[in-house]
Structure formats: C-alpha cells, structure tokens
VOPAGU-2260 file (C-alpha; in pm, 1 decimal, decimal comma):
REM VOPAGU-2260
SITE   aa  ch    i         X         Y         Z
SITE  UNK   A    0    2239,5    7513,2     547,8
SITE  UNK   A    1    2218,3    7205,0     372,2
SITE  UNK   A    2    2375,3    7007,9     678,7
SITE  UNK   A    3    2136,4    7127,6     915,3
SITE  UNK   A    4    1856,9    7007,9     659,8
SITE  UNK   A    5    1968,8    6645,8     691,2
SITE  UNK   A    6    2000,9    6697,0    1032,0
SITE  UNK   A    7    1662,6    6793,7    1068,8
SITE  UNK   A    8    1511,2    6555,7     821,8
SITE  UNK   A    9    1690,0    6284,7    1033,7
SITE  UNK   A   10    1553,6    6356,2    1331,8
SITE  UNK   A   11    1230,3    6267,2    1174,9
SITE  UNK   A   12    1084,2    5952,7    1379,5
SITE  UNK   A   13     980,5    5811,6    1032,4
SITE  UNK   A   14    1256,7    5872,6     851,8
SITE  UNK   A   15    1495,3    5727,7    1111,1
SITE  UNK   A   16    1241,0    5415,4    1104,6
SITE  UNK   A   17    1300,4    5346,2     746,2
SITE  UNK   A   18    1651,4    5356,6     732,5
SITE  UNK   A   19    1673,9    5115,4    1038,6
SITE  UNK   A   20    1396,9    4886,7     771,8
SITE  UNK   A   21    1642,0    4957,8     510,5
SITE  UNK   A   22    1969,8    4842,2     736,2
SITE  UNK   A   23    1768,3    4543,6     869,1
SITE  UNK   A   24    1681,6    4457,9     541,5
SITE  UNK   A   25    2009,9    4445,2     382,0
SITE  UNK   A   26    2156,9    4275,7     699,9
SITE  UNK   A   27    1881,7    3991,1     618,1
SITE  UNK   A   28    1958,8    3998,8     251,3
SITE  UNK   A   29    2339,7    3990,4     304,5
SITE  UNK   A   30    2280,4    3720,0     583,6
SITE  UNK   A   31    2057,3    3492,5     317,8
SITE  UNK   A   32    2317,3    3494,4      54,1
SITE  UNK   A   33    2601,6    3464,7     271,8
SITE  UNK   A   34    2391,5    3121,6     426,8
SITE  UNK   A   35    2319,4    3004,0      99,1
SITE  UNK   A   36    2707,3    2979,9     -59,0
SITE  UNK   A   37    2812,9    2893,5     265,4
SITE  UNK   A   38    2610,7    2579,2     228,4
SITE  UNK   A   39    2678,9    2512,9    -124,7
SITE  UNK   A   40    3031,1    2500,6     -67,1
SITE  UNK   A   41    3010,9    2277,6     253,2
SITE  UNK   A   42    2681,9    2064,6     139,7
SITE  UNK   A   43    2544,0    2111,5    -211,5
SITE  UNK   A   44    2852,8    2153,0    -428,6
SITE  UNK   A   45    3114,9    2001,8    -197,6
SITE  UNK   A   46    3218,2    1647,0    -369,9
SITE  UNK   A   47    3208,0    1416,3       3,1
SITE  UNK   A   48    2899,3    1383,8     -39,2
SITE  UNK   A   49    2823,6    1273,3    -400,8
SITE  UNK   A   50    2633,2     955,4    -379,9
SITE  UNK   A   51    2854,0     608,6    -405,3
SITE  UNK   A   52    2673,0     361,3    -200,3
SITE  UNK   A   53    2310,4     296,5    -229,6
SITE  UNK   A   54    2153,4      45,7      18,4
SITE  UNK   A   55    1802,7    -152,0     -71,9
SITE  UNK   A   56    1676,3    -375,9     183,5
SITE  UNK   A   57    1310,2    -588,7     194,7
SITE  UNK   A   58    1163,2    -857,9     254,6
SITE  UNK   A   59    1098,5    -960,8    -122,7
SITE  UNK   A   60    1093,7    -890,5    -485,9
SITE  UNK   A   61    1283,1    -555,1    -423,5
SITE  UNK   A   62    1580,6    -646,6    -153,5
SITE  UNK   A   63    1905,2    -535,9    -329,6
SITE  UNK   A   64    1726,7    -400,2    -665,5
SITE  UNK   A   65    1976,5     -93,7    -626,2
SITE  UNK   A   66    1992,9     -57,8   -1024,3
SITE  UNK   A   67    1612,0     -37,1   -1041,4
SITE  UNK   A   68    1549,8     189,0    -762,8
SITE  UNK   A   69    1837,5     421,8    -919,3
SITE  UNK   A   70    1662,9     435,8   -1257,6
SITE  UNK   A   71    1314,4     524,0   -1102,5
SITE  UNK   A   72    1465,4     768,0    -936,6
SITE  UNK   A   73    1677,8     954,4   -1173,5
SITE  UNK   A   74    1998,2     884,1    -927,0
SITE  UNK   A   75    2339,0     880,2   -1066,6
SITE  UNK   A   76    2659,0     741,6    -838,6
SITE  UNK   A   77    2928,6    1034,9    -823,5
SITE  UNK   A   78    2663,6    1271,1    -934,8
SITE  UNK   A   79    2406,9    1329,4    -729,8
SITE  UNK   A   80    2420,1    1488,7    -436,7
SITE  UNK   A   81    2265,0    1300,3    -129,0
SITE  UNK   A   82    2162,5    1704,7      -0,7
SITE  UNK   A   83    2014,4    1803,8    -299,5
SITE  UNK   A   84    1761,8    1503,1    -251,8
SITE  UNK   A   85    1448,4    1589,4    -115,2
SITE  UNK   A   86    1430,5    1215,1      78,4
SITE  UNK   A   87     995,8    1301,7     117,0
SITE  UNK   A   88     968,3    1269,6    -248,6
SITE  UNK   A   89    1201,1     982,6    -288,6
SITE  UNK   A   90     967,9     829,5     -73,8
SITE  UNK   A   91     642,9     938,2    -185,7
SITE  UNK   A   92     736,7     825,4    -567,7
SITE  UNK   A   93     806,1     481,1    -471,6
SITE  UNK   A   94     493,5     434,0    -275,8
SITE  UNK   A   95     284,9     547,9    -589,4
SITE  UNK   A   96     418,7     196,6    -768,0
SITE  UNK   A   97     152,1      25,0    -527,2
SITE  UNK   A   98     106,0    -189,9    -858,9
SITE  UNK   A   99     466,8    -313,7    -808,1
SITE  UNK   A  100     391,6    -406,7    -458,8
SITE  UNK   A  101     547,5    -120,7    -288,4
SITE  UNK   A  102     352,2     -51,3       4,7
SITE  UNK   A  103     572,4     157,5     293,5
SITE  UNK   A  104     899,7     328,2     211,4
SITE  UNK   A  105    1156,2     489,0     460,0
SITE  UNK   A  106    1450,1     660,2     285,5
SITE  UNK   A  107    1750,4     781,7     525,4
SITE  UNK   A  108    2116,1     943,1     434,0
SITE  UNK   A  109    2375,2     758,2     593,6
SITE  UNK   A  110    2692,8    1021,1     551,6
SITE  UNK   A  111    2886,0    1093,0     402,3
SITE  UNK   A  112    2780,4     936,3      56,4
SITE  UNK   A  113    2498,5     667,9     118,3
SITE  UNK   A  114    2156,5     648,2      70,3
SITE  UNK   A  115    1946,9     393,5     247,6
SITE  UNK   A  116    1606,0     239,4     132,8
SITE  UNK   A  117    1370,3      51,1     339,6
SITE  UNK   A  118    1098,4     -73,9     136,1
SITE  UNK   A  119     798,7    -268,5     320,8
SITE  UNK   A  120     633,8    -475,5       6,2
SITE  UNK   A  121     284,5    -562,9     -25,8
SITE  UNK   A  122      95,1    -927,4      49,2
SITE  UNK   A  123     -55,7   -1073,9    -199,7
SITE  UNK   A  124    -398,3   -1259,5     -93,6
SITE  UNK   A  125    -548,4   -1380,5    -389,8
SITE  UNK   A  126    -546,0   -1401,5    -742,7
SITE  UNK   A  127    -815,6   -1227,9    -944,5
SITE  UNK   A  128   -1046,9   -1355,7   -1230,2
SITE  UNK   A  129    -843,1   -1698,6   -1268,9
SITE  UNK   A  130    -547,0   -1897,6   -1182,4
SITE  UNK   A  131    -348,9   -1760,4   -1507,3
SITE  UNK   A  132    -427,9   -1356,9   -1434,5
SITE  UNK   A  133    -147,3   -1195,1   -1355,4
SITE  UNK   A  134    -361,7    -940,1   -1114,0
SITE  UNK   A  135    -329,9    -963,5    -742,2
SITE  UNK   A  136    -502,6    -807,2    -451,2
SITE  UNK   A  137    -330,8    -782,4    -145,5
SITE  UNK   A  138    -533,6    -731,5     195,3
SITE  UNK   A  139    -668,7    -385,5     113,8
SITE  UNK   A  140    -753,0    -492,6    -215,2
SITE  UNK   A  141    -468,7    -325,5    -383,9
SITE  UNK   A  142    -409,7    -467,5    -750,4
SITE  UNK   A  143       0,3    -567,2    -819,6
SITE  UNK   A  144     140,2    -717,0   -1090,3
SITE  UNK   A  145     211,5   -1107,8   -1062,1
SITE  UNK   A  146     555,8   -1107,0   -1225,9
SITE  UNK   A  147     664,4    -981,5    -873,8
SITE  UNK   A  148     539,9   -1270,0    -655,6
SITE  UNK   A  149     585,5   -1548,0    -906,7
SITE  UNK   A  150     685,9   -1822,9    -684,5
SITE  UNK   A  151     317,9   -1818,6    -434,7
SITE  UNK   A  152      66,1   -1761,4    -732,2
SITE  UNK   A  153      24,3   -2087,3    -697,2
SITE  UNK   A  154     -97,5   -2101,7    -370,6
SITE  UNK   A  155    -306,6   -1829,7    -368,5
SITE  UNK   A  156    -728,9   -1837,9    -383,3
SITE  UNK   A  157    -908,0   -1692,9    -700,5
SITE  UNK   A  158   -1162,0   -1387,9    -657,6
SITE  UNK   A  159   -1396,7   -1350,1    -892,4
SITE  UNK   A  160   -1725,4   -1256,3   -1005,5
SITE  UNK   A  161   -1661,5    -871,1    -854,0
SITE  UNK   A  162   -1746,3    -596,1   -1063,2
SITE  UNK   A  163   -1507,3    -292,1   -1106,9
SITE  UNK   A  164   -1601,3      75,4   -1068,3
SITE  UNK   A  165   -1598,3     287,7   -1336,1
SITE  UNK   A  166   -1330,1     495,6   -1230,6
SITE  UNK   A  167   -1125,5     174,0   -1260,2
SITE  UNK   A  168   -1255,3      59,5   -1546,4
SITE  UNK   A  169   -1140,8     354,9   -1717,4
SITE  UNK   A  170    -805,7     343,6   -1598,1
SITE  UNK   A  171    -567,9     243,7   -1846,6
SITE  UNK   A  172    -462,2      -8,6   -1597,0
SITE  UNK   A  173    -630,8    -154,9   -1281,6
SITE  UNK   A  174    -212,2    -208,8   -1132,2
SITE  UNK   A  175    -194,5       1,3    -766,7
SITE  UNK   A  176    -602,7      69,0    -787,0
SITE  UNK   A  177    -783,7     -34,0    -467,8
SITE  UNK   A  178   -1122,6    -268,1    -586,0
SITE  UNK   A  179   -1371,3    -255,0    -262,7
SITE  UNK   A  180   -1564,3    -484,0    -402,2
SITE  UNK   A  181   -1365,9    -765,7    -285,4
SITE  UNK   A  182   -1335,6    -657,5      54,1
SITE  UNK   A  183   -1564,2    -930,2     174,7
SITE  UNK   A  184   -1364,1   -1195,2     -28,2
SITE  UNK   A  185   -1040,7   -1069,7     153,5
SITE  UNK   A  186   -1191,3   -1063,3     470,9
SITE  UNK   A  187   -1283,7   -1425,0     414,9
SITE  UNK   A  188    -897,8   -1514,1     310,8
SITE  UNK   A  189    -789,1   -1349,8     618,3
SITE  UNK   A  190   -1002,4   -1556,1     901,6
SITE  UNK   A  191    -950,7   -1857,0     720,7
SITE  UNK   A  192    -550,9   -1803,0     718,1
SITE  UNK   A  193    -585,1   -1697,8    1089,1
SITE  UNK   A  194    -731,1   -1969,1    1235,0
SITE  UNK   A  195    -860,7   -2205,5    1007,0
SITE  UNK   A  196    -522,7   -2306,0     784,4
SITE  UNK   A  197    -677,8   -2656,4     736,5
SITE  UNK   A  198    -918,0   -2534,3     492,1
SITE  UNK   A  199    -821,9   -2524,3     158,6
SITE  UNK   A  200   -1024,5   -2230,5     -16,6
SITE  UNK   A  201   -1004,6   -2253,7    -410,5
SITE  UNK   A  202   -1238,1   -2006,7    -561,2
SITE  UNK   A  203   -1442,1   -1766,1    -403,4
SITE  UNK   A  204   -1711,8   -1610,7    -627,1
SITE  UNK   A  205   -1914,1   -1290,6    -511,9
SITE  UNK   A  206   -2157,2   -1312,5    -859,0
SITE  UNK   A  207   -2456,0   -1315,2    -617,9
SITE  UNK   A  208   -2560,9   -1014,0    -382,0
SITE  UNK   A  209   -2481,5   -1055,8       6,9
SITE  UNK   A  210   -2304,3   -1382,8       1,0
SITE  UNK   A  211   -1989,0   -1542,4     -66,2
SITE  UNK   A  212   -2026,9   -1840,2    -277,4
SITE  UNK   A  213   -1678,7   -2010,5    -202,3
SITE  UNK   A  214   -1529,2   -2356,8    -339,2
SITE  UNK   A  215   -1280,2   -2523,6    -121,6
SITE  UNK   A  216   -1089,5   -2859,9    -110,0
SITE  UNK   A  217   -1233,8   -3084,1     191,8
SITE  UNK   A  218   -1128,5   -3475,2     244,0
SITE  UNK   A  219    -927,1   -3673,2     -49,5
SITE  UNK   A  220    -900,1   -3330,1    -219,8
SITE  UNK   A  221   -1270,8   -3335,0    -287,6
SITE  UNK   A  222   -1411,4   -2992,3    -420,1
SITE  UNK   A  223   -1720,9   -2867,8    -219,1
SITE  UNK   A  224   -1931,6   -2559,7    -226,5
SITE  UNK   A  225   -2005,7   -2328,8      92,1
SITE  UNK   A  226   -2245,9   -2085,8      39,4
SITE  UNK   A  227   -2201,6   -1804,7     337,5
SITE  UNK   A  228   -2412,1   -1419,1     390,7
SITE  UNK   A  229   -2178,4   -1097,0     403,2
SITE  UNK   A  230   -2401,6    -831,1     340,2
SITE  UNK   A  231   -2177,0    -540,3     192,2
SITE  UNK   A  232   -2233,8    -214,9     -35,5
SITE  UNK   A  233   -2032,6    -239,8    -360,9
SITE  UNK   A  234   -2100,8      29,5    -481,5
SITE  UNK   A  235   -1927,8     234,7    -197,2
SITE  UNK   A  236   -1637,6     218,4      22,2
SITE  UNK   A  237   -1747,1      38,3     387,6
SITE  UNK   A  238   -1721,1     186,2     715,5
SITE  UNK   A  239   -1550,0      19,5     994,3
SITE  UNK   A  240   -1844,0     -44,7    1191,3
SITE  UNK   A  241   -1959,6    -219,0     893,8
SITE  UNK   A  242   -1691,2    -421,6     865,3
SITE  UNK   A  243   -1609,5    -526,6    1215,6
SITE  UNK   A  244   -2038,2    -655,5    1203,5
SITE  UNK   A  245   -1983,1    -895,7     928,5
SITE  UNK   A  246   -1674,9    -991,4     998,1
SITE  UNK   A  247   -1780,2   -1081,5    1343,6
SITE  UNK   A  248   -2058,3   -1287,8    1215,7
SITE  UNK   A  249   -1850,0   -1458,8     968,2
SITE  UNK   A  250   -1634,0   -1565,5    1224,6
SITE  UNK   A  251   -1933,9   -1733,6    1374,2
SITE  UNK   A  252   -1982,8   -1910,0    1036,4
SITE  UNK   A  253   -1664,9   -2027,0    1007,4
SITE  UNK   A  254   -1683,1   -2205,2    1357,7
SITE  UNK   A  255   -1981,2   -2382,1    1255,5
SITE  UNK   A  256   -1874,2   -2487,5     943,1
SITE  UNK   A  257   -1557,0   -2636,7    1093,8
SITE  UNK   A  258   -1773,2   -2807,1    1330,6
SITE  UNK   A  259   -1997,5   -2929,0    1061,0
SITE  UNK   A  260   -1746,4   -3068,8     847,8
SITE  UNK   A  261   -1566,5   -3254,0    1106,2
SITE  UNK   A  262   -1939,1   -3407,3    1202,3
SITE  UNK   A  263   -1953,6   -3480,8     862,5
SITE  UNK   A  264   -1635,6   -3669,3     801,2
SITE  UNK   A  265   -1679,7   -3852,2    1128,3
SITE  UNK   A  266   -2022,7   -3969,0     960,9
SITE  UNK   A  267   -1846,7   -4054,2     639,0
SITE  UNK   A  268   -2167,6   -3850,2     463,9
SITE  UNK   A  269   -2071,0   -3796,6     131,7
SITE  UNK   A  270   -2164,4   -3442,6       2,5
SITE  UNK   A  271   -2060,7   -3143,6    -239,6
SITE  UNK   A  272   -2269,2   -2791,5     -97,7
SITE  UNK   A  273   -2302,3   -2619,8     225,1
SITE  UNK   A  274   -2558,3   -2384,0     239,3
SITE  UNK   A  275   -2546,8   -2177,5     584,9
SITE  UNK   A  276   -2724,0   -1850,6     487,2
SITE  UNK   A  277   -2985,3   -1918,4     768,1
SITE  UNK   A  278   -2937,7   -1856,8    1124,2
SITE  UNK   A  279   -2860,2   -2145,0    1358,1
SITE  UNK   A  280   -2898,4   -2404,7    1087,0
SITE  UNK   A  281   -2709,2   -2524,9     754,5
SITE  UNK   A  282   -2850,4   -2720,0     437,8
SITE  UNK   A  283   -2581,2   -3038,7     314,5
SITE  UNK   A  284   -2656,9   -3197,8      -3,3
C-alpha cells in the first residue's frame, strides 16, 4: 500500500519537477565546490606561483622602485600569490597617488611567479606660487609633489595669483587635486613649448580677471611684461568648446607677439610691457 503511494505521489508532474530542482541543484552545488578546490590546489594554494620577481618599468621617478611599489601594495615575495591578486585594484590604487605623479598604470602576470608594472608618470608644467614651492601642476592641472621631479624645477614657469576652490582648500592636502583655475596658465605653457621654445616665460600671474599677465625673459635676459585676454570661468570646470575658442585666439596672440618682438629687436626699441588685450593692435612702453 505504501509503495503504490510513492508511486502515485511520484507521478505527480510537480513533485517529479522538484526533485529534478533538487538533483540540479546539488549537481551545481557539488560542481561549485568541486571547481573551487580544484583551483586552489592548481592556482591559489599551489606554491609555482608565489610571487619572486616583480618588474617596475617608467620613464622617471618610479622605473625600478620595486621595494616601494611592494610596500604600497601590501606584496610579499614567496607569499603572495600572483592569482589571489585582483591586478584592477593593483592598478586603480596606484593611480589614486596622482600627487606622486602616477598618472596611467598597466599591471600584467607574467607566469609563473612575476608581476609586471607599467607605470606612465605625470609632466610637470609649472611650478605653483614660487620658485621654492614644492607644488606642481602637470598639464591637467594635477598638483604632485616636487621631491619627485627634482632635477627640472628649475626650469619650470611659476603660476600664481589663482585662487583654490573650497573643496581644495579644505583638503588636508592640495597633492593629486586637479586646480581649474590654472587651466588658462597651462594652456599658455603648452603653445609656447609647442612652437614658440624661444620664449622664455618666467612668471605667469592670473591676479586679474580674463587675462594672463605673464613675465618672460626677451634679449640679454631682460625681464618684460605681456599682458594677453583669456576669458575663462574659475569658478567652474570649462567645456571643450570653451577651450578650443581661447586657445585658438591665443594662438593668434602668440603669432603677433613673436612678430612684434622680433620688429622690436630689429628696431633696437628698448621696452619692458606688452599690452595686446585689444584686437589688431598692441600698446609697448
């Protein structure tokens, strides 16, 4: 009697249904677990593929800091294991230290116990506040940390005269902050290293509202003062089409300024300011 009962109760459609859920379920379960030693004994846990060798290349202050990079990182040689890594957070971690001049990371595993850094370091463009700061701004306006870049402080321009947000401000430090109120100083920087290397920019202060009141070295190391528009919101982040208008127009300044100094030298006119702030014309005294 109590056979036929389970036959009966499994000829039920849902009762055969769940013990095929139940089956498929285990079978999954079984499967998961079975996955999951199998790959800690052939990847997590099996000892050829502990870390020995790790690999730092760039183009600056970081090429072959392997001890550095290991500390950030928490890695240990003979310890970790490279498949325990999750490489995307390597990565991600080190690009946070934009302050350090880390700007691009690619981390790879090279089997069966290396681990390979790429790190693509930040420019710096200028130096900010004065020649003894030891903030930079690279082209984006990124702040690092001079201590990296020691050896081309020297060469670099001074920004100042900008005035911080107050989310920055409030920051305990200003290090791998962006500061858009330079932008139109960097711009500057950048056309002038493109395709004007023969002038010798100093100081470029942006105290005064839609200009760029810049101090450069011109003949016998003679100091002058060009005064130049770039009409730009501070107070909030530009959009290209912004930026691609100004810039466009201060590359038309900068043509006419080269042309107007080397007029000016060929006269032998002695002179300290440039004022070209009007269209078509400039003001030499």
């Amino acid at each position: 009697m109590a056979k036929n009962n389970k036959e009966t109760l499994l000829r039920k459609p849902f009762v055969r249904t769940g013990l095929i859920l139940i089956i498929l379920t285990a079978i999954v379960i079984l499967g998961f677990f079975t996955f999951d030693y199998i790959s800690k004994l052939l990847y997590y846990s099996n000892p050829h593929f502990r870390l020995k060798n790790v690999i730092v290349k760039s183009s600056g202050y970081w090429d072959n800091r392997v001890d550095d990079i290991m500390n950030i990182l928490s890695l240990k040689k003979g310890t970790t294991n490279l498949f325990s890594l999750d490489l995307h957070d390597l990565r991600i971690t080190l690009e946070k230290m934009g302050g350090e001049g880390i700007s691009y990371v690619e981390v790879t595993r090279e089997l069966p116990d290396t681990l390979k850094f790429t790190i693509v370091e930040r420019i710096p463009r200028a130096l900010l506040y004065n020649k003894k700061s030891n903030m930079l701004a690279d082209k984006d306006g990124v702040v690092i940390k001079g201590k990296y870049f020691g050896n081309i402080i020297d060469a670099l321009p001074v920004i100042t005269g900008f005035r911080l947000h107050a989310e920055t401000k409030n920051k305990k430090s200003p290090y791998g902050e962006t500061i858009t109120s330079i932008k139109p100083a960097l711009i500057f920087i950048s056309l002038v290293g493109n395709s004007y290397v023969d002038m010798d920019i100093r100081v470029i202060n942006l105290y005064l509202q839609n200009r760029l009141v810049v101090f450069m070295a011109s003949q016998k190391d003679k100091v002058i003062k060009v005064i130049l528009p770039f009409t730009f919101n501070t107070e909030a982040p530009p959009t290209q089409a912004q930026i691609a208008a100004e810039t466009k127009n201060l590359r038309m300044k900068l043509k006419e300024l080269k042309e107007l100094l080397q007029y000016l030298k060929l006269k032998n006119t002695d002179f300290s300011e440039i004022n070209m702030l009007y269209k078509d014309q400039a003001i030499v005294k």
